[in-house]
N, C-alpha and C positions, 0 to 999 in steps of 0.2 A: 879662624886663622888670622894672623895678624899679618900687616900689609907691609912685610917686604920680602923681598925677592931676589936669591943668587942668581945671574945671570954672568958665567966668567965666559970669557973667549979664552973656551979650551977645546980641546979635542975630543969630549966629553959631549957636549952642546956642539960645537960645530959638527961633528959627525950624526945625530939625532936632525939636522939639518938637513944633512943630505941625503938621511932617511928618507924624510919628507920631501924629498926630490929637487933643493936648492943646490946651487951651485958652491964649489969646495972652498971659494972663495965670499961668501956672504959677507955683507955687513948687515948687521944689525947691531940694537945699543945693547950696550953691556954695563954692568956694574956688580960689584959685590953685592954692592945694598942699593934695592931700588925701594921706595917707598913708597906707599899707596897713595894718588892723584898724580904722578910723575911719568913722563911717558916711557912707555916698554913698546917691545918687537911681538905682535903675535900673527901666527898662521891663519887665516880665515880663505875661503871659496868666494867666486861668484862665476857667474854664468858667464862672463865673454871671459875673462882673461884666467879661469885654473885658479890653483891656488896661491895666494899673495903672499907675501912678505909687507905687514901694514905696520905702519907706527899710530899709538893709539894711546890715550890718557886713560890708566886705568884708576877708571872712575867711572861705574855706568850712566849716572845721571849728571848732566851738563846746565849752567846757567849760561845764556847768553847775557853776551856783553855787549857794549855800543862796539866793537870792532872783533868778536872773537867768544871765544868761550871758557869759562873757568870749571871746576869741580862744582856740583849742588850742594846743596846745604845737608841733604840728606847722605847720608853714609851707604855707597854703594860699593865700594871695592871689590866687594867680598856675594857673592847671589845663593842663597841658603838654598837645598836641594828641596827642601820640602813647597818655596815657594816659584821655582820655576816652571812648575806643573800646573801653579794655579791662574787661571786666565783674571788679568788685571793688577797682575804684581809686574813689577818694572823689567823685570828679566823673563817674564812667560813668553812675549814674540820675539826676543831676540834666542830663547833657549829653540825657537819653532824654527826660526827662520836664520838664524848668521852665529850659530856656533862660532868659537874659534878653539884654537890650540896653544899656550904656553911653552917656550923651551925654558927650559931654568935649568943650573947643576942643584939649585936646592930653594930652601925657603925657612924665615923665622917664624918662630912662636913666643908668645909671651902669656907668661901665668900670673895672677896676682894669686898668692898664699893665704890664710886664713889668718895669716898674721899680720898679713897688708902689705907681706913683701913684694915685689915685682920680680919673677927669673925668667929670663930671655933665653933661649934656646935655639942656636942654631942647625938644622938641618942638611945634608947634603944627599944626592947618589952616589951610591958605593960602587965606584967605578963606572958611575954613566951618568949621563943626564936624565932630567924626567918631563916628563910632555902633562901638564895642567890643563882639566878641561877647563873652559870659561865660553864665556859669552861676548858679544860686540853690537854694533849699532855705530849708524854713522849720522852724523847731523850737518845741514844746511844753514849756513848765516845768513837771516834775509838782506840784510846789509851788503854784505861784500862778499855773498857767494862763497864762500870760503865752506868748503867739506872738511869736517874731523870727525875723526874716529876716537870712541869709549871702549873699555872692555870692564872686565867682572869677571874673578875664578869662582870658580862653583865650589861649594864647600858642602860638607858629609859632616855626619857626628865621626869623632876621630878615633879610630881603629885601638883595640885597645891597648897596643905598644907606644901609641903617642899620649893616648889619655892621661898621663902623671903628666903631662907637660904643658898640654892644652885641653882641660876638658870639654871644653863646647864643643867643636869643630877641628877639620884638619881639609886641606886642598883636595879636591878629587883628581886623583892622580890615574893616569889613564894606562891600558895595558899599551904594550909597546908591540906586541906581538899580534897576529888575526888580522881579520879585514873588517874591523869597528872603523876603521881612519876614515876610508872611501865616506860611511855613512854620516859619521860624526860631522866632517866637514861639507857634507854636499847640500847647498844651498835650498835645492830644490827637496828636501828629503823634512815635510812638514811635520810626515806622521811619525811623532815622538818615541813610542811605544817600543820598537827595536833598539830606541838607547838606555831605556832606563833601567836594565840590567847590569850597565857602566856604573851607574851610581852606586858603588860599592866602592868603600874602604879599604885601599888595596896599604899594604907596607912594602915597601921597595925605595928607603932608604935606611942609613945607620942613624 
């Protein structure tokens, strides 16, 4: 998946909001094009306060700075499904322990051709928004105290109506329907095993 991200303040997204049990009037950031290490709006749980409306650098892994924290050097936008399972890869305790949720209307893709071309392809929901599984984590600056939050959408090999446009991967795109939400976001819910029937390829855009 390549790292940007439709985010429109529509009634498309805001109502998937209020799905999620936010108020009709939310803010969160918005943009056509959000690009990966810039910060986005995602849903995550915790234990005193339900679930939040966090702002967060999607970027999993963080360098500290003398006053703050920038993207790592290493490329984490994106948390491949095969290695969230594996204990000791950068997203295995944040896939255990702080899930979160994306709202977007859509998201880009880019392909390089065999010819060296580059086509960019943009995505939307047909007639809704779509809820991206990801991950988060939050970090402490020993310095100035200062907490921020990272996230990471979990990526699938890509279903095979998206496969002419991106063939590595596509966003794991979550059902909107059932009672996966309660578990997917519940803090305390370590044992993995009931979600990884999610990690499926789902098409549910044009």
């Amino acid at each position: 998946m390549c790292g940007r991200l439709n985010v429109s303040d529509d009634p498309f997204v805001r109502g998937l909001y209020q799905a999620l049990g936010f108020a009709e009037d939310i803010h969160f950031l918005h943009s056509r094009f959000i690009r990966a290490a810039a910060p986005v709006s995602i849903v995550r749980s915790d234990r005193q306060h339900g679930r939040v409306l966090q702002t967060a650098l999607w970027w999993l892994l963080l360098d500290k700075t003398e006053q703050g924290f920038k993207p790592g050097k290493y490329t984490s936008f994106n948390s491949r499904y095969d290695k969230i399972t594996q204990p000791g890869s950068a997203s295995y305790l944040p896939f255990k322990q702080s899930r979160c949720v994306f709202v977007v209307r859509g998201f880009g893709e880019t392909q390089v051709m065999p010819d060296k071309r580059t086509l960019y392809h943009d995505f939307i929901g047909d007639q809704c928004g779509l809820l991206l599984g990801g991950v988060c984590r939050s970090w402490r600056h020993p310095n100035t105290g200062e907490e921020q939050w990272s996230c990471s959408v979990i990526t699938l090999p890509p279903h095979p109506k998206l496969a002419p446009y991106h063939s590595k991967s596509m966003p794991l795109i979550l059902p909107q329907q059932g009672d996966w939400l309660e578990a997917w976001l519940d803090p305390t819910l370590t044992n993995i095993q009931p979600l990884l029937p999610l990690l499926t390829p789902l098409w549910r855009i044009t």
